[in-house]
C-alpha positions as CSV (number, residue, x, y, z in Angstrom):
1,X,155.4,-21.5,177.9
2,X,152.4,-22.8,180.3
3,X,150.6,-19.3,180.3
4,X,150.9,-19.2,176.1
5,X,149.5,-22.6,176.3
6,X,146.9,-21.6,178.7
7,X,146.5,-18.4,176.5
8,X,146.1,-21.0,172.8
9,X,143.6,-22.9,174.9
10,X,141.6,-20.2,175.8
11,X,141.1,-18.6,172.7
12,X,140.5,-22.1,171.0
13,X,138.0,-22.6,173.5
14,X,136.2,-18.9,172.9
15,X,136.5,-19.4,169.2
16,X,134.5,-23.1,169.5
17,X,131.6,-20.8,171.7
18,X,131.3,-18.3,169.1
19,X,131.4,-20.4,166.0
20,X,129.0,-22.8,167.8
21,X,126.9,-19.5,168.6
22,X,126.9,-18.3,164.7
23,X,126.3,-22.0,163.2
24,X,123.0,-22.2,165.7
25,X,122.1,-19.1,164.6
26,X,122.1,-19.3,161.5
27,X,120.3,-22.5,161.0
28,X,117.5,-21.6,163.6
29,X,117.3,-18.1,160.7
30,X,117.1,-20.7,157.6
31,X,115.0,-23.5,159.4
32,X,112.2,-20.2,160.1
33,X,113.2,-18.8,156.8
34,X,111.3,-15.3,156.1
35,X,108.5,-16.2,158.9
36,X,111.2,-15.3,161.9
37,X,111.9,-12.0,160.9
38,X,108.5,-11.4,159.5
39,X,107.6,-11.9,163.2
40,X,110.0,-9.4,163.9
41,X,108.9,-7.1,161.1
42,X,105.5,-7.1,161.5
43,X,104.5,-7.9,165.6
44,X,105.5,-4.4,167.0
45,X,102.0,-3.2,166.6
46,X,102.9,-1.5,170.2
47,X,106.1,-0.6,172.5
48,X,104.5,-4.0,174.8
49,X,104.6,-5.9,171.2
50,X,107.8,-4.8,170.5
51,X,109.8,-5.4,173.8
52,X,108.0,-9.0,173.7
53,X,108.8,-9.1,170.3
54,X,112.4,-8.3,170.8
55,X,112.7,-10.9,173.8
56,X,111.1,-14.0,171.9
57,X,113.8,-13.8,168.7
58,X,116.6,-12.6,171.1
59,X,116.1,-15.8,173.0
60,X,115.7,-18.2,169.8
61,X,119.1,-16.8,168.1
62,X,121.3,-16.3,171.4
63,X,122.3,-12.9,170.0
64,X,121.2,-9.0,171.1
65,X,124.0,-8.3,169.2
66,X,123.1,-10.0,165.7
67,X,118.7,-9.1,166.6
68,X,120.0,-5.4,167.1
69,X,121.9,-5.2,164.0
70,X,118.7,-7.0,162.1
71,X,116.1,-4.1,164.0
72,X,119.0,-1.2,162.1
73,X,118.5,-3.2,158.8
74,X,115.0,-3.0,159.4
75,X,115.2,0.2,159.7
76,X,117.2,1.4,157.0
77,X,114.7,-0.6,154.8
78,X,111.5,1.0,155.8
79,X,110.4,-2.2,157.6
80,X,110.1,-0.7,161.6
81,X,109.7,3.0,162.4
82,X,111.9,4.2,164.7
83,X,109.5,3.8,167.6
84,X,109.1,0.4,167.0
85,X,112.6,-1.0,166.8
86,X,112.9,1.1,170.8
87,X,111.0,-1.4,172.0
88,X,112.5,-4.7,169.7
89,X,115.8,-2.7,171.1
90,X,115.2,-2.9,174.6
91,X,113.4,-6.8,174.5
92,X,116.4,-7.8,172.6
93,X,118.4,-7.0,176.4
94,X,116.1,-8.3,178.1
95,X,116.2,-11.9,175.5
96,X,119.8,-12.1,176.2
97,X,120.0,-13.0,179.9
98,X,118.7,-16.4,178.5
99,X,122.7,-17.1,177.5
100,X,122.9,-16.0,180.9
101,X,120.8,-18.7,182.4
102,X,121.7,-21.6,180.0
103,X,125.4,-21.6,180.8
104,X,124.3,-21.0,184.5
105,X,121.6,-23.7,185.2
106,X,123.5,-26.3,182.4
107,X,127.0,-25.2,181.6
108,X,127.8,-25.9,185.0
109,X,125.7,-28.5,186.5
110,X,125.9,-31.2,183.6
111,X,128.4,-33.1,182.0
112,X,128.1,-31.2,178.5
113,X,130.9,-32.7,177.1
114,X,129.1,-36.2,177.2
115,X,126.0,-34.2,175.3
116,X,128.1,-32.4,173.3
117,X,130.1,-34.4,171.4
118,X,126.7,-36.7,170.3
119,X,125.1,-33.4,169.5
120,X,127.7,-32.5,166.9
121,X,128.0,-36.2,165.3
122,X,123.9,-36.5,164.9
123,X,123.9,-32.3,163.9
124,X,126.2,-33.0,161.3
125,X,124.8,-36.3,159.4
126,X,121.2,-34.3,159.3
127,X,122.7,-31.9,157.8
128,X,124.6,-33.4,155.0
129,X,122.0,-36.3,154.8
130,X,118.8,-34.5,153.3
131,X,117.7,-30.8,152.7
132,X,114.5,-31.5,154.9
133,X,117.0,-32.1,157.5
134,X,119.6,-29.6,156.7
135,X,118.5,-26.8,158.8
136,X,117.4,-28.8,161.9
137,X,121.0,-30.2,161.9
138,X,122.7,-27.0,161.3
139,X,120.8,-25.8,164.8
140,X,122.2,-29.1,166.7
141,X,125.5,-28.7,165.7
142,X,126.0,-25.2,166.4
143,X,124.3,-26.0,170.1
144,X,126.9,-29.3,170.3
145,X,129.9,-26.7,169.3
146,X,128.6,-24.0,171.7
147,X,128.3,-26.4,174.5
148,X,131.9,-28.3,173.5
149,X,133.5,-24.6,173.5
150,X,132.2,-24.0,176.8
151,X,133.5,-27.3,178.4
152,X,136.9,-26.5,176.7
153,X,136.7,-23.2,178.4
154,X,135.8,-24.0,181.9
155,X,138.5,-26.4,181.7
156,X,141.3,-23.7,180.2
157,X,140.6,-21.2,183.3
158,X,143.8,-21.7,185.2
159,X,143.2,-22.4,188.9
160,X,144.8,-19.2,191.0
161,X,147.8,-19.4,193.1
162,X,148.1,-17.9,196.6
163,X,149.5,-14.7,194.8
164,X,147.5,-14.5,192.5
165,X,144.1,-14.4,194.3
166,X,146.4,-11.9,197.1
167,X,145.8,-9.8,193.8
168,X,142.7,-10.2,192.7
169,X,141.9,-10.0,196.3
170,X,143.9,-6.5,196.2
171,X,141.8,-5.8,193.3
172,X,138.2,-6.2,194.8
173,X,138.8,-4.3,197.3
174,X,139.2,-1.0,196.1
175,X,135.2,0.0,196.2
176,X,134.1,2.4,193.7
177,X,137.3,1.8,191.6
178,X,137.1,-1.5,191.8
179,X,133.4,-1.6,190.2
180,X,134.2,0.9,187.4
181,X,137.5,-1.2,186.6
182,X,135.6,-4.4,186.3
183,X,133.1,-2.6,184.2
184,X,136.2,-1.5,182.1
185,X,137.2,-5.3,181.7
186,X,133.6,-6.3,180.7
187,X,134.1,-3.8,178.1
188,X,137.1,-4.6,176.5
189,X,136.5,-8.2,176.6
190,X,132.9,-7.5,174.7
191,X,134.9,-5.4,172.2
192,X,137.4,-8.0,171.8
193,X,134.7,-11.0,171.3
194,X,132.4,-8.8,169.5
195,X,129.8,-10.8,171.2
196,X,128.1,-9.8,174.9
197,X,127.0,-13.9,175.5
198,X,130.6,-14.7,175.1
199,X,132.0,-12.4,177.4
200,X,128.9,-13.6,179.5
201,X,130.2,-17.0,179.5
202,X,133.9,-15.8,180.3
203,X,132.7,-13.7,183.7
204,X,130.6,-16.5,184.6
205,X,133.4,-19.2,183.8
206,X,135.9,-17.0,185.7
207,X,133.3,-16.7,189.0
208,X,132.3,-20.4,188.6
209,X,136.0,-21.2,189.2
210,X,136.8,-18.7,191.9
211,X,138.7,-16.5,189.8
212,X,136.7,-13.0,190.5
213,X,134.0,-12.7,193.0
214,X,130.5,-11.7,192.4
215,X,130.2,-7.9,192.7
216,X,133.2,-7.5,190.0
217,X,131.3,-9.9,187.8
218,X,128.7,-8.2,188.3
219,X,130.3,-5.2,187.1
220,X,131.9,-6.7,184.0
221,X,128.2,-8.1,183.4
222,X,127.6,-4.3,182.9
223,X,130.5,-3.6,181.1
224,X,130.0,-5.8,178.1
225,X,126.4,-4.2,178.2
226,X,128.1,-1.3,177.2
227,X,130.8,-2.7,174.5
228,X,127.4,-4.7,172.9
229,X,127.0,-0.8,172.0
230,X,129.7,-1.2,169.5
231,X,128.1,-3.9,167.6
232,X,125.1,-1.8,166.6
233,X,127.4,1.6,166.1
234,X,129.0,-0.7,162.7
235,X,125.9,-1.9,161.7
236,X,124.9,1.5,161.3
237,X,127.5,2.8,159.3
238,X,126.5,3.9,155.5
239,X,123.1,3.6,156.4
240,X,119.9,6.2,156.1
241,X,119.6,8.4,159.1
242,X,116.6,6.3,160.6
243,X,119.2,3.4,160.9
244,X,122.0,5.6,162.5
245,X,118.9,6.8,164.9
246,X,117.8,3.0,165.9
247,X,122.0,2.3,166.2
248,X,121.9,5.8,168.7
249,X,119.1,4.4,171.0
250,X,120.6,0.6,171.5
251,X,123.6,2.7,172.7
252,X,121.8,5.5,174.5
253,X,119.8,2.8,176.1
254,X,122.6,0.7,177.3
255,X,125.1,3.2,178.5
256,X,122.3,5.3,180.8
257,X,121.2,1.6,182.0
258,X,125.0,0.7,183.0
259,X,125.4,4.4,184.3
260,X,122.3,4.4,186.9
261,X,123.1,0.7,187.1
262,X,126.8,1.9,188.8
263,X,125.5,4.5,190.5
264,X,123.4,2.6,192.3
265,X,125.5,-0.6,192.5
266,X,125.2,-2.1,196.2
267,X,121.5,-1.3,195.9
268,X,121.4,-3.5,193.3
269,X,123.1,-6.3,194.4
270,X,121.9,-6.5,197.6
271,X,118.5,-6.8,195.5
272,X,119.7,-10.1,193.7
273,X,120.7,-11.2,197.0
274,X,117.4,-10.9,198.5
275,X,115.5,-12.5,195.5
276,X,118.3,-14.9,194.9
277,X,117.8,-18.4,197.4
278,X,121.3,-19.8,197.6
279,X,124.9,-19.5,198.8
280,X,126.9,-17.1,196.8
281,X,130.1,-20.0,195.5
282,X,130.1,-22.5,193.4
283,X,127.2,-23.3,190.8
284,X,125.4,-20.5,193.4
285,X,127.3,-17.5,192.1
286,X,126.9,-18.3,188.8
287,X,122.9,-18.3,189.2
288,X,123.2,-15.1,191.0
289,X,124.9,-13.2,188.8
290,X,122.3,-14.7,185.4
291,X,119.8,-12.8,188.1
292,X,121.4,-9.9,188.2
293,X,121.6,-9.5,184.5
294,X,118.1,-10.3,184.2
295,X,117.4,-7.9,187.4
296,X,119.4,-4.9,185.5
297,X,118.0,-5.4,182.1
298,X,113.8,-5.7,183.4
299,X,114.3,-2.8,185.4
300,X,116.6,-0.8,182.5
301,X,113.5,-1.2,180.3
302,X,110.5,-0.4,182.8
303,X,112.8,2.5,183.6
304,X,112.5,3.7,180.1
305,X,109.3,2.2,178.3
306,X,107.2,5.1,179.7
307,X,109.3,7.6,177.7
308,X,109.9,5.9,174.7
309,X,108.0,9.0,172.7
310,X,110.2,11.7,173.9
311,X,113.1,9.0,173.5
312,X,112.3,8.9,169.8
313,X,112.0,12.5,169.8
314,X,115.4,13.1,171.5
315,X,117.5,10.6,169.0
316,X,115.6,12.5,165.7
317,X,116.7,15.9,167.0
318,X,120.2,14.3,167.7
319,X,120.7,12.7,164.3
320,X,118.6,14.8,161.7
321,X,117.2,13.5,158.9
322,X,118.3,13.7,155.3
323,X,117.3,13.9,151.6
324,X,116.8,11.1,149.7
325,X,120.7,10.6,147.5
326,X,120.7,11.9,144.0
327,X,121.3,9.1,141.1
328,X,119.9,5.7,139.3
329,X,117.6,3.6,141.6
330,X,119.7,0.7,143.3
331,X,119.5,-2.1,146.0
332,X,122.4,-3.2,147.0
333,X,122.2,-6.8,148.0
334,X,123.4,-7.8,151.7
335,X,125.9,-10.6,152.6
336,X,127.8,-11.8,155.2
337,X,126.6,-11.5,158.7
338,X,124.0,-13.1,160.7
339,X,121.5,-10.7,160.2
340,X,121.5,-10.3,156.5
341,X,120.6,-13.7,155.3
342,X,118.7,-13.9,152.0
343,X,115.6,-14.4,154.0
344,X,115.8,-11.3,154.7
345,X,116.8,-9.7,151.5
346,X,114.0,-10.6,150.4
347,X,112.1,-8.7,152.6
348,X,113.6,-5.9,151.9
349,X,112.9,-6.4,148.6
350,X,108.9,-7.0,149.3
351,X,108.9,-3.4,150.5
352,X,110.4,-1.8,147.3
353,X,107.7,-4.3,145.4
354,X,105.2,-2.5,148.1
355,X,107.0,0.9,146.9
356,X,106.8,0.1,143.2
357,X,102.9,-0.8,143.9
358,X,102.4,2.5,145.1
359,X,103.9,4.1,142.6
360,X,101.2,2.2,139.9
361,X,98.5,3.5,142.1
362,X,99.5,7.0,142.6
363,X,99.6,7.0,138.7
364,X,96.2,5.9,138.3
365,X,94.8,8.2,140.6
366,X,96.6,11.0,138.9
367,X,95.3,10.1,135.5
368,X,91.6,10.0,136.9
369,X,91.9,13.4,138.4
370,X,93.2,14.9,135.0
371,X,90.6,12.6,133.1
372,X,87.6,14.1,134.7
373,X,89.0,17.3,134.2
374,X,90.1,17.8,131.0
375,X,92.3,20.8,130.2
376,X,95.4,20.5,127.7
377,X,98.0,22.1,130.1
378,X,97.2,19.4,133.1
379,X,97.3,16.5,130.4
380,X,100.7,17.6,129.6
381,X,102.3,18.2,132.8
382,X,100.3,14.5,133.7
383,X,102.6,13.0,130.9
384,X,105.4,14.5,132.1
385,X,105.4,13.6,135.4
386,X,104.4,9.7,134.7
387,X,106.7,9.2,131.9
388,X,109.8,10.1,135.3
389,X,107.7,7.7,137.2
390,X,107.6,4.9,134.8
391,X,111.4,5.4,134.2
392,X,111.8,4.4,137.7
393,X,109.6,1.9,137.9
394,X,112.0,0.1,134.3
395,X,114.8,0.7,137.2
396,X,113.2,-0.9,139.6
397,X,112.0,-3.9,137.7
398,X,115.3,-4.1,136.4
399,X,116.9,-4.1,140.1
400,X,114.6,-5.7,142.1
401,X,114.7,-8.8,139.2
402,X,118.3,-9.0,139.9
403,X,118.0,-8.6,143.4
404,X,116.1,-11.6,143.5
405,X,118.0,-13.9,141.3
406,X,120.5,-12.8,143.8
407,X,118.8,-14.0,146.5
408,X,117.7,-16.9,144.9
409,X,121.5,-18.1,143.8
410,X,122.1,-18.7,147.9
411,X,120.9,-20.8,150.4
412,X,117.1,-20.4,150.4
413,X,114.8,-23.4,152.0
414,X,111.7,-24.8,149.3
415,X,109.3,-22.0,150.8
416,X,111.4,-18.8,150.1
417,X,112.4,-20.6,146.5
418,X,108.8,-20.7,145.8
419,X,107.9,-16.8,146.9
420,X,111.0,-15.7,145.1
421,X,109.3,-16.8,142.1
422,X,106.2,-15.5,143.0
423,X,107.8,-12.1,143.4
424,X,109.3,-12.0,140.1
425,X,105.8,-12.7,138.9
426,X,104.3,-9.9,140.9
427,X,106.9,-7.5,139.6
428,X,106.7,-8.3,135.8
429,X,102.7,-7.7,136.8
430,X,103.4,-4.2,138.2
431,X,106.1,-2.9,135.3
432,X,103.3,-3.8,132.6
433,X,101.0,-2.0,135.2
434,X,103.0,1.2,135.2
435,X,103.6,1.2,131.5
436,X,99.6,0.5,130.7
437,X,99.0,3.9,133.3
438,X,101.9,5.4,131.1
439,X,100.1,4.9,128.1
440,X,96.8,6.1,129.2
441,X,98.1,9.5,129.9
442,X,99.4,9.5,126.3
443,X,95.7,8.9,124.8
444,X,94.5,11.5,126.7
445,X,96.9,13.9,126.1
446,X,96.3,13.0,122.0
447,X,92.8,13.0,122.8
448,X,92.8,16.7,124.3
449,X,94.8,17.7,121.2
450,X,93.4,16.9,118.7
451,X,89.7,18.1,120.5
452,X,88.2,14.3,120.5
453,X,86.3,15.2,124.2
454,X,84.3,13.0,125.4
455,X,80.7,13.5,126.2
456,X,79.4,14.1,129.3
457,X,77.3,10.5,128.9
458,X,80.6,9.3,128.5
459,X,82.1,10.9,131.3
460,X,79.4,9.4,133.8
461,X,79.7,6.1,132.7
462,X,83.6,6.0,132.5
463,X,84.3,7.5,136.4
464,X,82.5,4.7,138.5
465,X,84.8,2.5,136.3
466,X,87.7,3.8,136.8
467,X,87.0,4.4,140.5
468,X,86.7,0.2,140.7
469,X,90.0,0.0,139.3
470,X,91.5,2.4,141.6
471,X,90.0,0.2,144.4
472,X,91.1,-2.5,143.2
473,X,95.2,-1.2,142.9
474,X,94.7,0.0,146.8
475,X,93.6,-3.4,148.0
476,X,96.8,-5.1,146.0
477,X,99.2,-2.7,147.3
478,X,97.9,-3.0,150.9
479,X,98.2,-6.8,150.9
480,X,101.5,-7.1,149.1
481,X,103.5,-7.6,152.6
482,X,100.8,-10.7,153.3
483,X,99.8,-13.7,151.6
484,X,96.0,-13.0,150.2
485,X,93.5,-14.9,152.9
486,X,91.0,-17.0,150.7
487,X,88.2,-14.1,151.7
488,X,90.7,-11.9,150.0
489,X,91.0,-13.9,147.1
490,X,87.3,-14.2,146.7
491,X,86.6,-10.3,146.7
492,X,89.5,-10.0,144.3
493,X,87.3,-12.3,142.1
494,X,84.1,-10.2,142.5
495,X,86.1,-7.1,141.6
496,X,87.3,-8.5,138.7
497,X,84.0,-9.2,137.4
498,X,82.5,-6.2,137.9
499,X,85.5,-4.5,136.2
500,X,85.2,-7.3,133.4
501,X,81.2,-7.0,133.6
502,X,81.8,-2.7,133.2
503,X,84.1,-2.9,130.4
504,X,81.5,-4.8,128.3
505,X,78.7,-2.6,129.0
506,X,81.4,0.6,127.9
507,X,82.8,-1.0,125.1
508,X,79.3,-1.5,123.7
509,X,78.5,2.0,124.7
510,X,81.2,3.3,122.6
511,X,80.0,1.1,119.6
512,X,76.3,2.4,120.1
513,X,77.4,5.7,119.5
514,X,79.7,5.2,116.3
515,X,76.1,3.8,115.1
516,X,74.2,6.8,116.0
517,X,76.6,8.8,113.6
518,X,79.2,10.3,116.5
519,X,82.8,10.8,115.8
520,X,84.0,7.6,114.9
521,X,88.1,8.5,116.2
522,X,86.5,10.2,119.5
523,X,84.7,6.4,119.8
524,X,87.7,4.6,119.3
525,X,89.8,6.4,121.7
526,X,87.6,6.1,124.3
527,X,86.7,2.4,123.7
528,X,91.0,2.1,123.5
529,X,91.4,3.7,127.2
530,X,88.2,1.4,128.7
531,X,90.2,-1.3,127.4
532,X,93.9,-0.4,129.1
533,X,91.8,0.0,131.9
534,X,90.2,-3.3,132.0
535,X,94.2,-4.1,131.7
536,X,95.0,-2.7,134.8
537,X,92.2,-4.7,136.5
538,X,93.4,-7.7,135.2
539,X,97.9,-7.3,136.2
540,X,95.8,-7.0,140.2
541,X,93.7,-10.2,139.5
542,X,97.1,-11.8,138.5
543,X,98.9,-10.5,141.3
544,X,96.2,-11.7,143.8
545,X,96.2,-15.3,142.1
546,X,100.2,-15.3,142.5
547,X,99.8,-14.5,146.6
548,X,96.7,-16.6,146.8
549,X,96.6,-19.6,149.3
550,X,96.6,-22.1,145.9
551,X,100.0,-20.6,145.0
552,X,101.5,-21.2,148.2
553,X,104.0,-24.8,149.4
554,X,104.6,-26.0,152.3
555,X,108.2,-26.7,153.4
C-alpha cells in the first residue's frame, strides 16, 4: 500500500507541474496576443535570427515542445519556410535548458512552497477580478501551480533503502549499458509526460535526492531529448508536406545530437565538470546537470547551423512535396493545444487575406496586359480564367468570414477583438475588389465584340492609369502582414489622388469626344471601365485606412 501511495502522490505531483506549465503558458500567449508569435513569424530574417528567435519564445512559454509544434503550424500555413523554422527549431532546444536552470537555482534552494501558495491566491483573484488583469493572473497562477507541483514532487521521491541504492548502485555501473539504459528511461518518461521540462524536473528531483547519480541523469537528460521528438512527429500529422518536413528536422536534429552526444559521453561530462565550480551532491548536482543540458544543446546547434542549407535540402529530398488537394477552398479552424490559440488563427488567416490580395492583383495585371492588347480570343480566355478566380475568391470570403467569427467567439484580449474586425473589413474590401476586376474583363470582352475599340488617344491616356492602380494593389498586398506606418498612410493618400485626379481628366476625355461626334457606346464603355477602375483605387484607400495607425487600440 505505501508504494501505491507513493505512486498517487507522484503522479498528483507531476500532474500539478504540468497543468501549472500549460496555465502559464497559456496566459503568457493571451497576455502577448498575436505580437508573440508575430515575433516568431516574422524575426527569422536569418538562421542567427531564427535560433535567437527560437530561444527568446522557448524561454517565455517553458515549452520546446508546444514552440516546436507552433514552428510545424507555421509551416503548414505558409508563415516560415522551411529554412527558417531550422533555426526557430534548434533555438527552441537551446530555450528549454531555462526549465533546466529554474528548477535548479530555485526549485531547490528556496522554500517554494511559502511562494507558491501566495502566487496562486493573488494569480487567481487577478484573474477573475478584471479582463485588464485576466491574463497577468492566468501567468501567476500557472507559475504558483508549477512551483506547488514541484514541492509536492521533491517531497513524493521516496528516500532509498540500503537495497535499493545496492541496485541502482548495480545499475550505474554497467558503463556503456548503463548510459544507453538511462537514455532509454529519459525516453519513456518524456513519452509518458509528453513534456521534456517535466521529465527534466523528475531526473533532476531524483539526483537532487540521491536517487540516480549524475552521469545516468545525464543520460536520461538525453533521453527525453529524444522522446520531445514525439511531440513534433503528432503535430505533424494531416498536415502539408513542408509541415511533415519542419516535424522531420526537430527529430533529425535531436536524435543525431543525442547520438554524437552518447558517443562521446565521458568527453562530455568531464567538460561540465571543468566549467562547472562546485561539488557534484546536493543542490551541486542539480546545477551540473542544467549545464550539461545547456552544454549539449549550444554545442548540438553550432554543430549543425553551418549546414542548415544542405539540412533543408536533405529533409525535401526525404519527404517530397505534393500537389495542392483537389476540392472547395477550406480553413479548418484550430483548437485545443497550446500552440493553436486564436491568436494564432488568426494569423493564419492574415496569410490567406495576403493570398486572396494576390489573387486581386494578379487579376488586374492580367486585365491590363489583355487591355493594351486587344484581340477577341485573349479577351475570352481572360474571362474565363477570372470568372475561376473570382469563384475562389466568394469561397474565400465566405471561409475566411467564418473563420473569423470563429476566432472571434473565444477568448481574444481587446487588441485582437479590434483587428478581427479590421480583417473582416479588409476582406469585404478585397471580394468587391475581385468582383470589380471580374467585371472589367466582361466590358472588354463586350467591347471587343461588338468592335467598340478604343482609339489609340485613348489607349495612351488609359495605360499610365491603370499602371497607378496596379501600383497601388502591390503596395496593399505587400503591407497586409503589417500595420500601415503613418508614411505609408500618407503615400496611400497621394496615390489616391492621383488616381482620383486621372479619372477626372479621363472621364472628361471620354465626354470631349462624344462632343466631337465619336461613337457615343465606344465613349461610354470606356468612361464605364475608367470608372471600375477608379473603384479599385478606392477598396486599397479603404483598406489602408482600416490598417492605418488611427484604426488601431491599445490594450
Amino acid at each position: 500500500m505505501e508504494y501505491i501511495e507513493i505512486i498517487f502522490r507522484l503522479a498528483g505531483s507531476l500532474g500539478l507541474f504540468l497543468y501549472g506549465m500549460k496555465v502559464m503558458s497559456d496566459g503568457i500567449q493571451q497576455a502577448a496576443g498575436d505580437r508573440l508569435q508575430k515575433v516568431l513569424g516574422f524575426m527569422t530574417g536569418n538562421r542567427f535570427a531564427g535560433v535567437l528567435t527560437g530561444f527568446g519564445v522557448t524561454a517565455i512559454i517553458q515549452s520546446s515542445s508546444a514552440v516546436t509544434a507552433m514552428v510545424i503550424s507555421f509551416v503548414n500555413a505558409g508563415l516560415l519556410t522551411l529554412i527558417q523554422a531550422i533555426g526557430v527549431i534548434m533555438g527552441a532546444n537551446i530555450g528549454t535548458t531555462v526549465t533546466a536552470w529554474i528548477v535548479s537555482l530555485v526549485g531547490f534552494s528556496l522554500n517554494i512552497s511559502a511562494l507558491a501558495v501566495p502566487a496562486v491566491g493573488i494569480g487567481f483573484i487577478l484573474k477573475v477580478s478584471h479582463r485588464k488583469t485576466r491574463d497577468f493572473g492566468e501567468v501567476l497562477l500557472g507559475l504558483g501551480l508549477l512551483f506547488l507541483g514541484l514541492d509536492f514532487l521533491t517531497k513524493s521521491m521516496p528516500a532509498l533503502s540500503a537495497e535499493a541504492f545496492d541496485f541502482v548502485g548495480a545499475f550505474s555501473n554497467l558503463g556503456f549499458l548503463s548510459t544507453l539504459l538511462g537514455a532509454g528511461v529519459g525516453f519513456v518518461i518524456t513519452l509518458l509526460t509528453h513534456s521534456s521540462s517535466a521529465s527534466t524536473a523528475i531526473v533532476l528531483t531524483m539526483t537532487f535526492k540521491g536517487v540516480i547519480g549524475f552521469p545516468i541523469a545525464a543520460a536520461m537528460i538525453l533521453g527525453a531529448n529524444i522522446g520531445t521528438t514525439v511531440a513534433a512527429a503528432m503535430a505533424a500529422i494531416g498536415t502539408k508536406t513542408a509541415a511533415k518536413q519542419a516535424a522531420l528536422v526537430h527529430i533529425l536534429f535531436n536524435v543525431i545530437g543525442s547520438v554524437w552526444a552518447l558517443i562521446f559521453f565521458r568527453p562530455l561530462i568531464a567538460l561540465v565538470d571543468f566549467i562547472t565550480p562546485g561539488e557534484i551532491v546536493g543542490a551541486g548536482v542539480t546545477t551540473h546537470l542544467a549545464m550539461f543540458h545547456t552544454v549539449f544543446n549550444l554545442l548540438n546547434t553550432l554543430v549543425f547551423l553551418p549546414f542548415v542549407t544542405p539540412f533543408a535540402s536533405l529533409v525535401s529530398f526525404l519527404i517530397k512535396g505534393e500537389g495542392p488537394a483537389p476540392g472547395p477552398y477550406r480553413l479548418k479552424y484550430l483548437s485545443g493545444s497550446i500552440q493553436n490559440t486564436p491568436e494564432f488563427n488568426i494569423l493564419r488567416a492574415e496569410k490567406e487575406i495576403r493570398d486572396m490580395a494576390g489573387i486581386a492583383s494578379s487579376m488586374f495585371a492580367q486585365f491590363r496586359v489583355v487591355m493594351e492588347n486587344i484581340d477577341a480570343e485573349k479577351a475570352a480566355v481572360l474571362v474565363e480564367d477570372l470568372k475561376k478566380k473570382e469563384s475562389l475568391a466568394d469561397e474565400m470570403q465566405e471561409e475566411l468570414t467564418r473563420f473569423l467569427i470563429e476566432c472571434s467567439s473565444n477568448s481574444l484580449n481587446q487588441r485582437s477583438e479590434h483587428h478581427v474586425s479590421q480583417l473582416l473589413r479588409v476582406i469585404a474590401e478585397l471580394e468587391d475588389m475581385i468582383d470589380d476586376c471580374y467585371g472589367l474583363s466582361i466590358i472588354l470582352e463586350r467591347g471587343v465584340k461588338k468592335e467598340m475599340i478604343f482609339k489609340q488617344k485613348e489607349m495612351e491616356a488609359l495605360s499610365p492609369y491603370a499602371g497607378l492602380v496596379e501600383e497601388f494593389l502591390s503596395f496593399v498586398q505587400a503591407r497586409l502582414g503589417a500595420r500601415f506606418s503613418e508614411a505609408e498612410r500618407n503615400h496611400a493618400e497621394e496615390l489616391e489622388q492621383r488616381i482620383h485626379g486621372s479619372q477626372k481628366k479621363l472621364r472628361k476625355l471620354g465626354r470631349k469626344r462624344i462632343e466631337a461626334g465619336e461613337n457615343v457606346k465606344t465613349e461610354l464603355l470606356f468612361i464605364d471601365m475608367v470608372r471600375r477602375i477608379e473603384k479599385l483605387g478606392n477598396y486599397c484607400y479603404h483598406i489602408s485606412k482600416v490598417l492605418s495607425p488611427q484604426a488601431q487600440v491599445v490594450s
